[in-house]
BAFI-382973 format. One record per residue (C-alpha): x, y, z. Coordinates in steps of 0.05 Angstrom, whole numbers, padded with zeros to 5 digits, always signed. Each point is the difference from the previous one (the first is absolute). Layout:
XYZ ...
***
This chain:
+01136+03707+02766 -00015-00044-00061 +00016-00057-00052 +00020+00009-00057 -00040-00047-00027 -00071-00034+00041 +00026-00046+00054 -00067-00037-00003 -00012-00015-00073 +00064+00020-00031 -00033+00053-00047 +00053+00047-00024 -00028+00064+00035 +00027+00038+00058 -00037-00027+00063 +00010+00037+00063 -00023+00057+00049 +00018+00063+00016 -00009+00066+00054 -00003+00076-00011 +00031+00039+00055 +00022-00068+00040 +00071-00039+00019 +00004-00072-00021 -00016-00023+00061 -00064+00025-00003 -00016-00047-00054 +00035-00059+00030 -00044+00014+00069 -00065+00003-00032 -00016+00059+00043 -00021+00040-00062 -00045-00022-00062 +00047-00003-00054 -00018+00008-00087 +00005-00054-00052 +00061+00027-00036 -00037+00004-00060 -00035+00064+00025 +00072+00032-00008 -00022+00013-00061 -00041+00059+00009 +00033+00025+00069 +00059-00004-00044 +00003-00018-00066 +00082+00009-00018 +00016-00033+00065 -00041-00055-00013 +00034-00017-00079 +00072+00017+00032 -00013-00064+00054 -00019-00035-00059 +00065+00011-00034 +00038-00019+00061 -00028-00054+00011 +00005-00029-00067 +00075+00016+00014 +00011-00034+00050 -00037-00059-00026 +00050-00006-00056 +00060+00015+00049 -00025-00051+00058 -00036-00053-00052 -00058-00007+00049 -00060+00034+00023 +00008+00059+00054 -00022+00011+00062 +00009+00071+00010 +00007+00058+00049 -00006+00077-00021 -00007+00073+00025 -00020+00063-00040 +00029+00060+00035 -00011+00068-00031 -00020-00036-00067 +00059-00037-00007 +00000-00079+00003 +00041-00038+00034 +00020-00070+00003 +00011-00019+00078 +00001-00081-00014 -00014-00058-00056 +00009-00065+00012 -00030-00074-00032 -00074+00000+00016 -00040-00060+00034 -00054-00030-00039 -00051-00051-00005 +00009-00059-00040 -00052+00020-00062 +00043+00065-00003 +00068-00039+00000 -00015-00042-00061 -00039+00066-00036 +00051+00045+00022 +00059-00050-00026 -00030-00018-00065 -00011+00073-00019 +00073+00018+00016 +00019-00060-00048 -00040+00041-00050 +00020+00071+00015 +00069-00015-00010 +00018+00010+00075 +00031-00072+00018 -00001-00069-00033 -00034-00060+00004 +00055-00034+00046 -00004+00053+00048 -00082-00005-00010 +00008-00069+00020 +00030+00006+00069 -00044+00057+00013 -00065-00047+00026 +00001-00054+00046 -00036-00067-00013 -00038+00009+00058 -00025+00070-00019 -00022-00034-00063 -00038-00052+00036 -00038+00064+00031 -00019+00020-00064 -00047-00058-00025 -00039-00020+00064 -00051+00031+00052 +00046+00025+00066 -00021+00009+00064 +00015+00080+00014 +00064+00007+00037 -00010+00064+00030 -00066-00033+00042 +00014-00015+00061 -00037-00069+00005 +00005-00062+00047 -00012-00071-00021 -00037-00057+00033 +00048-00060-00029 +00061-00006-00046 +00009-00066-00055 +00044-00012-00058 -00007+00055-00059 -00011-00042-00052 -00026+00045-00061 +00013+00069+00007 -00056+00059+00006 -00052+00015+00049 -00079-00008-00005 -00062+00017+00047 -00056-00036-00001 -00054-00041+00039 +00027-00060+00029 -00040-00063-00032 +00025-00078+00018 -00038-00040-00050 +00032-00006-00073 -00055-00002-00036 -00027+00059+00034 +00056+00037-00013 -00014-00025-00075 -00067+00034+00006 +00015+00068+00028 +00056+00013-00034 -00035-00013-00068 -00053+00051+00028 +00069+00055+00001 +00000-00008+00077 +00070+00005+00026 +00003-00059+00051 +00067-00026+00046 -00015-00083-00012 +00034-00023+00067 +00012-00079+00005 +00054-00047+00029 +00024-00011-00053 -00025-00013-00084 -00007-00053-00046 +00001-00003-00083 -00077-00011+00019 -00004+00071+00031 +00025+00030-00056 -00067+00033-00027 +00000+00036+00064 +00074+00024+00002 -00018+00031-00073 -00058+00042+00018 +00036+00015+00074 +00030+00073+00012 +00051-00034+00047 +00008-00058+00039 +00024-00014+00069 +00023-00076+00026 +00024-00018+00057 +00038-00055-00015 +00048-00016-00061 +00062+00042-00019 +00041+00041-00065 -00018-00061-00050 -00070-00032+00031 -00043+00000-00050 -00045+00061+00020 +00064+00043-00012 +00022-00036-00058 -00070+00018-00032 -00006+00076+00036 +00058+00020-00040 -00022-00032-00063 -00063+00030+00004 +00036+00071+00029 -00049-00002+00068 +00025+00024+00064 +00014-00060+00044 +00020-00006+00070 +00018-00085+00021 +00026-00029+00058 -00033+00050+00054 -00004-00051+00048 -00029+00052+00057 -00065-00002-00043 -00039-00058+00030 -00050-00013-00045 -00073-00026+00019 -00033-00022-00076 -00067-00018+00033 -00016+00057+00040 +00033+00046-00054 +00055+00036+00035 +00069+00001+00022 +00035+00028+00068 +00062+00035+00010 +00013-00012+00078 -00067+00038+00026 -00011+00045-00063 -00055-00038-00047 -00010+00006-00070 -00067-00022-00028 -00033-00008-00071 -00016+00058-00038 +00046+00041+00048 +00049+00045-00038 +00081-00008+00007 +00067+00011-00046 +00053-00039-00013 +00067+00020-00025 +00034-00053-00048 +00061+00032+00004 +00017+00013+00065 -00041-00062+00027 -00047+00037+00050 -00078-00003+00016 -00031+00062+00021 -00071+00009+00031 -00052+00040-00044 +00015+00049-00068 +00075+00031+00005 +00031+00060-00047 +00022-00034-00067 +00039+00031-00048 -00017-00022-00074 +00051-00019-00049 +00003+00057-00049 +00062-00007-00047 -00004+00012-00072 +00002-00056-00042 +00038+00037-00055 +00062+00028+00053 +00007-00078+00036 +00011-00030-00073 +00045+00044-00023 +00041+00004+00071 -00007-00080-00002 +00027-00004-00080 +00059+00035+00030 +00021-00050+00051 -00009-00057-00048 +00057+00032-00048 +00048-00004+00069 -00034-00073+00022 +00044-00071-00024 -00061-00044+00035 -00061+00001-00037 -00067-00008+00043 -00055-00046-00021 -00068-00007+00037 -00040-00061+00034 -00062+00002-00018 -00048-00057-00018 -00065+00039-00036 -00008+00036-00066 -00017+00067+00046 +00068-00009+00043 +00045-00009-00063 -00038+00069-00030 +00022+00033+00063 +00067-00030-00001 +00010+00022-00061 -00027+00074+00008 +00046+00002+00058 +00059-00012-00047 +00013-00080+00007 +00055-00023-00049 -00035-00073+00007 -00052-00044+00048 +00060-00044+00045 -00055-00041+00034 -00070-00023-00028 -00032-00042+00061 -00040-00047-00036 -00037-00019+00060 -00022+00066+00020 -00044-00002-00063 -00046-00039+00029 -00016+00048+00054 -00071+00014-00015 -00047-00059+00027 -00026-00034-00069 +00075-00018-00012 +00021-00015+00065 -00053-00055+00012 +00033-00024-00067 +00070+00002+00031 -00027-00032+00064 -00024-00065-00048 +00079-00003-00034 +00025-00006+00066 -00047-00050+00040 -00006-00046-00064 +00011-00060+00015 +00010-00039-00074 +00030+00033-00053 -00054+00003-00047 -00046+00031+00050 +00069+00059+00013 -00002+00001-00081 -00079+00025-00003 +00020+00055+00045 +00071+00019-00030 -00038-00002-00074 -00046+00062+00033 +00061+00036+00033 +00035-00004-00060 -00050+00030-00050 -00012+00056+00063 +00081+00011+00000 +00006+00005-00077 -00045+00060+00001 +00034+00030+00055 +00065-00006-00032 -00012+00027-00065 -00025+00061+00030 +00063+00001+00047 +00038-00007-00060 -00029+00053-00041 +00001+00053+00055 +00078-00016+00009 +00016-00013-00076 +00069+00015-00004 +00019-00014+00052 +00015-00056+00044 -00043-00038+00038 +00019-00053+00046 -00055-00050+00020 +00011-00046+00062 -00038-00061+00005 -00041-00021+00054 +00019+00006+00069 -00064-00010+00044 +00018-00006+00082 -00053-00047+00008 -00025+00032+00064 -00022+00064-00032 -00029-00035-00066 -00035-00064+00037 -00082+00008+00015 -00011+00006+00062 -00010-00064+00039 -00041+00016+00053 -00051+00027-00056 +00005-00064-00038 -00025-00040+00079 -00051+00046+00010 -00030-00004-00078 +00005-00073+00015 -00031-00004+00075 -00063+00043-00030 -00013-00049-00050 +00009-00060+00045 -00050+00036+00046 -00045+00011-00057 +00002-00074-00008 +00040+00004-00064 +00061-00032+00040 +00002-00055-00069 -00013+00044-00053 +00057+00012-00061 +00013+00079+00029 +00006-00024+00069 +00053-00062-00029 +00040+00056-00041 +00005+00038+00063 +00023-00050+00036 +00048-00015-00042 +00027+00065-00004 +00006+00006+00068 +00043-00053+00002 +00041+00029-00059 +00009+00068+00047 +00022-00042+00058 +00056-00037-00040 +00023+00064-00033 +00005+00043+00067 +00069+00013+00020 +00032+00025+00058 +00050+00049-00037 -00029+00010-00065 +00049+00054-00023 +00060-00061+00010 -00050-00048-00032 -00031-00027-00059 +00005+00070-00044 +00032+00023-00059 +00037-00043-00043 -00018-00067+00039 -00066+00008-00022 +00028+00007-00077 +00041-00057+00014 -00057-00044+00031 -00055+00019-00041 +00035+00021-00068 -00071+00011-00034 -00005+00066+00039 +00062+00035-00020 -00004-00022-00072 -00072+00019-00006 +00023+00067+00024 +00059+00002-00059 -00049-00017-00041 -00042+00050+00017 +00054+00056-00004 +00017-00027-00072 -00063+00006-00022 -00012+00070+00015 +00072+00017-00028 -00008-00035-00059 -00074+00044-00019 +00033+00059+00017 +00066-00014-00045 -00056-00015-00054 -00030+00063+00011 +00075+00029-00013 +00003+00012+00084 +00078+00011+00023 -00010-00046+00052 +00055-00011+00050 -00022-00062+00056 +00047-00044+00040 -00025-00053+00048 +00033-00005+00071 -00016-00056+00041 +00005+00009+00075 +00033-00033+00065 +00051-00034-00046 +00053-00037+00051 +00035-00054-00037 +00030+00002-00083 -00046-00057-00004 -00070+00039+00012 +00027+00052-00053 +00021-00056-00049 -00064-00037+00006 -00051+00057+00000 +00033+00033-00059 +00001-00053-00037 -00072-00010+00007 -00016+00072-00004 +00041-00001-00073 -00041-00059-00029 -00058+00036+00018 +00015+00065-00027 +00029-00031-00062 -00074-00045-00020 -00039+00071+00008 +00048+00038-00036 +00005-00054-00063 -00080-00007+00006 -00002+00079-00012 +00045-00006-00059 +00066+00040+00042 +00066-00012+00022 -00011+00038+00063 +00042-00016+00061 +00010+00036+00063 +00055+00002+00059 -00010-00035+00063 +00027+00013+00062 -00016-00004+00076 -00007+00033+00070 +00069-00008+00044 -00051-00001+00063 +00043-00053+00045 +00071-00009+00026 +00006-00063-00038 -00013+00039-00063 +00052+00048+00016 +00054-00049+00018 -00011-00050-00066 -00024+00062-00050 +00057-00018-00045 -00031-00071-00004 -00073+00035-00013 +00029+00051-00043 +00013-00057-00057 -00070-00006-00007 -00028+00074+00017 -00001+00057-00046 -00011+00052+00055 +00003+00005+00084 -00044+00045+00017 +00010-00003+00083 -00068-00006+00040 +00036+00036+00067 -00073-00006+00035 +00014-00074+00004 +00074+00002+00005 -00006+00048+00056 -00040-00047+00043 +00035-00068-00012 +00077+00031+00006 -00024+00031+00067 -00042-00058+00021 -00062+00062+00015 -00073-00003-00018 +00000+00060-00039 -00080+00005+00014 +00012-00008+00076 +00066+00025+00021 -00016+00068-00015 -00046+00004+00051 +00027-00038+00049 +00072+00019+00007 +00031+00029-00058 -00018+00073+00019 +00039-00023+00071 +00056-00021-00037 +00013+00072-00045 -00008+00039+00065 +00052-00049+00037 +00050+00011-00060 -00002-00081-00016 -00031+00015-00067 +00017+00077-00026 -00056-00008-00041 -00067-00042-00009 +00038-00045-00053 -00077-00015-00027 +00006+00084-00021 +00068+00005-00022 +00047-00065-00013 +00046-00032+00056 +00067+00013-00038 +00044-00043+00038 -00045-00067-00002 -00054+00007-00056 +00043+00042-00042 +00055-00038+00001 -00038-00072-00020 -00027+00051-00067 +00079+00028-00011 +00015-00078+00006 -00055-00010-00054 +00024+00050-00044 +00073-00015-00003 -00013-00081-00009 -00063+00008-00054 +00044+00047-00032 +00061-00054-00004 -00051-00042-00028 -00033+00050-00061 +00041+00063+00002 -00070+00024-00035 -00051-00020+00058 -00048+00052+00013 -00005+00026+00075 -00058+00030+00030 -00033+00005+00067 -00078-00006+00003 -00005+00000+00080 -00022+00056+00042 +00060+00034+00017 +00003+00015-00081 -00038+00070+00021 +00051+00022+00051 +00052+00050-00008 +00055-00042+00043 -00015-00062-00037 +00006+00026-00071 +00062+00031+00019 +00025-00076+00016 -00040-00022-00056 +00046+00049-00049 +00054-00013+00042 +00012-00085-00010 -00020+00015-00080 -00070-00025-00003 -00030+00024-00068 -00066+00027+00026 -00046+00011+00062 -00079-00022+00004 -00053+00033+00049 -00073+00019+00009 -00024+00047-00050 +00002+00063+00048 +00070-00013+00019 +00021+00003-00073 +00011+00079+00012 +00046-00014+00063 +00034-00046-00033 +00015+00036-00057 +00033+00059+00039 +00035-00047+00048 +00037-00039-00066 +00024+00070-00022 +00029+00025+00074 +00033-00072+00011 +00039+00006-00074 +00014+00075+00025 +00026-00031+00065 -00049+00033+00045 -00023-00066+00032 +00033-00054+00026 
***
């Protein structure tokens, strides 16, 4: 029996094993040790090139590897059966682009010969199939790959050890933007609360970690350092896995298989389904290192900058913090003057990574639950200096008053709340300061003869009013740094279609938008009226299995409801600018299902997390070669 070319790796060499003095059966049974076929060679050296031949032939005659059966009787060869050989994913795409090259079959037929999923294999960690494992508790997969490591439940901890090259599994409730030095030094992390978009899987896939969320078996003790699964207990330092992309937890070290493709053969396999692809695919990514991976990974542009995950790391977010609990203006100014000079920098290396291409920076949108310090930090700062007797003094009075401050500004639904562009309206000084900040780095890098290629989307945009306003404002701001740098730069500005409203008026917004670019995270949740950070672990999973839902519609998008508010959008932004530019930035704009629709209703390109891009890519070919729907 062999291949005619290695199952495994896709090498072109004959791979296979054979018997002297045996029946095929014999092989098949494993009763007997068979040889490598390469030791044909010297058993029997004209038998061995003649197999060659034939199989080359029957390469060219089948256009695919062979999987193939054979006899020698009395020196003769014989042929008993060929047919299309079974291989891994690495092989597929080697296998496929060498054809291309050798002449054998063409890039179309390439295309359609690897799955998106199959490419997904290729770039992350996987759990080994063929081990026969069982898991203590199952959550939401919410960035693909598996990791083993020693669980850990303090951030900055995890921080520590993981500078140290410790692999460690940081296991929380859930994460903040404070946690986020943690989360960057984790080798996976494990919540048991939140869902697809919380924010410790929005920042797992930027930051391409393993991440399990929503594993609500996992009862988490923080104090005594340890979690339970029914009666099995996990403590610090203890060793487990968990798989990102199926979504399961598994006691102590399990068989990984290591992603092993070659850069050169996914590039060239991937350049091939871009010639066959109408949808371009941009990446979301909000750091100079994400937009170099993005672009390595073959991003045509960046389709969502979040300006407020910049301030991640905890010297800027204590600045954030004082923008939003500021009180006066002048006091949100001092504050917005240091953001701004931080931003500037940011962007110009944003820009310069992507030059080129474009680049599409959304303003802030801070849910002021995950941004807001902590209150009950701020009352127990405050009750040790009234203990200490130091109840009067000015630190104990600012406290106070920022207590106060976090009290007003706590809401009961902060995604429905005071967010996005309410906070531009309210407080313009924070959105132009960001403009500002944006022209400023575009106009250096157009002095320094940088193609640079920015628009400015501004989020949760319900009304034509909000857009009018806010680009107005935005404009004027642009326009006084752009004259004060001696250039006539301008730049398009657009928004996120993220609520029904939008979708039902966007001919009214569309006057005033450059772009949509739809934020389906956000559209998902308010069409359906679901948490999208709760319902996927309380009762979406019940609702696949009971048919309501076919599919999680935070994974791939609910067609009849969600997609037909964006085909709404489309058609009536369209009536309004026959050239609006259509995009979706959301989630589902790394799913193979949801690009298809994406193609399918005409938008112009699709955004996800940088390790999607590949996915993506592959899925935007087989939807224009109509092998998804």
């Amino acid at each position: 029996m062999l291949f005619s070319r290695n199952p495994s790796t896709g090498d072109k060499e004959l791979f296979g094993e054979f018997l002297i003095n045996a029946q095929g059966e014999d092989v098949v049974a494993g009763i007997r040790t068979p040889q490598p076929i390469g030791a044909l060679k010297e058993v029997s050296p004209h038998i061995y090139e003649e197999l060659k031949i034939v199989a080359e032939k029957l390469e060219r005659h089948f256009k695919d590897m062979q999987d193939i059966e054979f006899t020698v009787e009395r020196g003769k060869l014989y042929i008993l059966q060929t047919r299309n050989g079974k291989r891994t994913a690495k092989a597929a795409v080697r296998i496929a682009s060498d054809m291309v090259k050798e002449g054998i079959i063409d890039a179309r037929t390439a295309v359609t010969r690897v799955t998106p999923k199959e490419i997904e294999q290729l770039l992350h960690r996987q759990v080994d199939p063929s081990a026969d494992l069982s898991s203590i508790a199952e959550g939401i997969a919410a960035s693909p790959g598996a990791a083993t490591g020693k669980v850990v439940f303090d951030v900055d901890e995890a921080e520590e050890r993981g500078k140290s090259g410790e692999p460690v599994i940081l296991v929380r409730p859930e994460t903040t933007p404070e946690d986020i030095h943690g989360l960057s030094r984790a080798a996976g992390l494990l919540t048991s609360r939140g869902g697809q978009t919380s924010h410790a899987a929005l920042v797992a896939r930027s930051l391409g970690i393993p991440c399990v969320v929503g594993c609500e078996a996992v009862n988490i003790d923080l104090i005594g350092e340890r979690f339970t699964v029914g009666e099995f207990t996990v403590k610090k330092d203890d060793v487990i896995t968990i798989d990102g992309t199926s979504g399961k937890v598994y006691p102590g070290e399990v068989p990984l298989i290591e992603p092993s493709m070659h850069e050169e053969y996914l590039h060239h396999f991937l350049d091939m389904a871009d010639m066959f692809a109408r949808l371009q695919v941009w990446a979301n990514c909000d750091t100079p290192e994400e937009a170099r991976q993005a672009r390595k990974l073959g991003a045509k542009g960046v389709g969502l900058c979040r300006t407020e995950h910049m301030f991640r790391e905890s010297d800027r977010l204590s600045i954030m913090q004082q923008v939003i609990v500021a009180e006066k203006a002048e006091d949100r100014m001092d504050a917005l003057e240091k953001l701004a000079r931080l931003q500037k920098d940011d962007f110009v290396e944003i820009f310069e990574v992507m030059q080129g291409l474009p680049i599409i920076v959304r303003l802030l949108d801070p849910p002021l639950n995950e941004f807001l310090p902590k209150g009950k930090d701020v009352a127990k700062k405050l009750a040790q200096l009234r203990s200490e007797g130091r109840g009067e003094s000015p630190e104990a009075q600012r406290l106070e008053i920022l207590l106060r401050r976090i009290e007003g500004l706590q809401e009961s639904n902060p995604m429905l709340g005071f967010r996005g562009c309410r906070i531009g309206v309210l407080y313009p000084e924070i959105y132009e300061a960001q403009a500002k900040a944006i022209a400023q780095a575009a106009c250096e890098l157009i002095k320094r003869g940088v193609d640079v290629k920015v628009k400015i989307m501004v989020p949760l945009v319900a009304t034509g009013q909000e857009m009018c306003m806010l680009r107005t404002n935005i404009e004027r701001a642009v326009a006084e740094i752009a004259e004060s740098y001696g250039e006539n730069w301008r730049c398009k500005i657009g928004t996120m279609i993220e609520l029904p409203r939008a979708a039902i008026v966007a001919d009214e917004i569309a006057e005033y938008a450059d772009f949509f670019s739809f934020g389906t995270n956000d559209l998902t949740q308010t069409t359906l009226g679901v948490s999208r950070d709760d319902a996927e672990g309380k009762f979406l999973a019940a609702y696949v299995r009971l048919g309501i839902y076919t599919e999680d519609p935070f994974r791939t998008l609910d067609r009849k409801g969600v997609g037909a508010l964006m085909k709404m959008a489309v058609e009536k932004g369209r009536s309004a600018k026959k050239d609006l530019e259509l995009g979706i930035c959301g989630e589902h704009g790394g799913d193979p299902s949801s690009i298809a629709f994406c193609d399918c209703i005409g938008l112009d390109y699709v955004s996800c997390s940088a390790m999607r891009i590949p996915v993506a890519r592959l899925s935007a070919a087989h939807s224009s070669l109509g092998l998804l729907n």
